[in-house]
N, C-alpha and C positions, 0 to 999 in steps of 0.2 A: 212182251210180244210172244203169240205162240204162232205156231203150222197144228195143220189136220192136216194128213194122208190117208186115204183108204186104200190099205193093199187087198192082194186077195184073200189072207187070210188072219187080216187084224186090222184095227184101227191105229194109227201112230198119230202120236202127240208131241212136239218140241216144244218146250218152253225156253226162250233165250229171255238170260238173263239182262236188264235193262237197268239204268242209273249211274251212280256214280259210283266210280274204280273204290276197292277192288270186287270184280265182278266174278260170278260163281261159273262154269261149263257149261253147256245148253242139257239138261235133263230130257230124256229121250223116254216117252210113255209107250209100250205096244198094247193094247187090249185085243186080247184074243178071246177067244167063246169059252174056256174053260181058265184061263188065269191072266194074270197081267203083271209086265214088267215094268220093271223102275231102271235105268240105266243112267250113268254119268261117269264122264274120263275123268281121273283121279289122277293132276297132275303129280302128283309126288311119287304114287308106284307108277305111273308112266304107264297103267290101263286103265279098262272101264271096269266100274264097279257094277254088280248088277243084284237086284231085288226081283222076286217071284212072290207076289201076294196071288192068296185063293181069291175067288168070287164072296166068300164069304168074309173074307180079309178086308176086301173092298166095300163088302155091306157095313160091314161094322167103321169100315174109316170114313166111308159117308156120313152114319148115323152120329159119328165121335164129334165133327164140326160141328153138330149144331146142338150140344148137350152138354151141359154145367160138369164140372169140377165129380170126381168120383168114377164108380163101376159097375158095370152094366154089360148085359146078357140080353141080347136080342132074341124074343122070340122065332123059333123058328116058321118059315113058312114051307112046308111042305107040298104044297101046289106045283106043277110044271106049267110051264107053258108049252 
């Protein structure tokens, strides 16, 4: 099961975890205009762990699900929108 939120200045993601015990945190995505975080409470330090991937971080982990075994250098696109 996930949530969408759109706040003012990113988009949030919850993923809760579903199935049988033992079950994982709820993983919290923000996507902002220049990065995006990965969050999840870590119950054993008794905080939230947190991840900052680039935009191009995210290009490449897009491109990575749907490409065979090995290594790979995404052309760049130079273009703005």
């Amino acid at each position: 099961m996930f949530s969408i939120e759109h706040e003012f200045d990113s988009t949030v993601i919850t993923l809760v975890d579903e199935g049988s015990a033992p079950l994982q945190e709820d993983v919290i995505i923000n996507a902002f205009a220049e990065c995006v975080t990965i969050e999840q409470f870590d119950p054993r330090t008794d905080s939230v762990q947190k991840i900052t991937l680039s935009m191009v971080q995210i290009r490449d982990l897009g491109a990575a699900l749907d490409l065979p075994e090995g290594v790979y250098a995404l052309a760049r696109n130079d273009e703005t929108s």
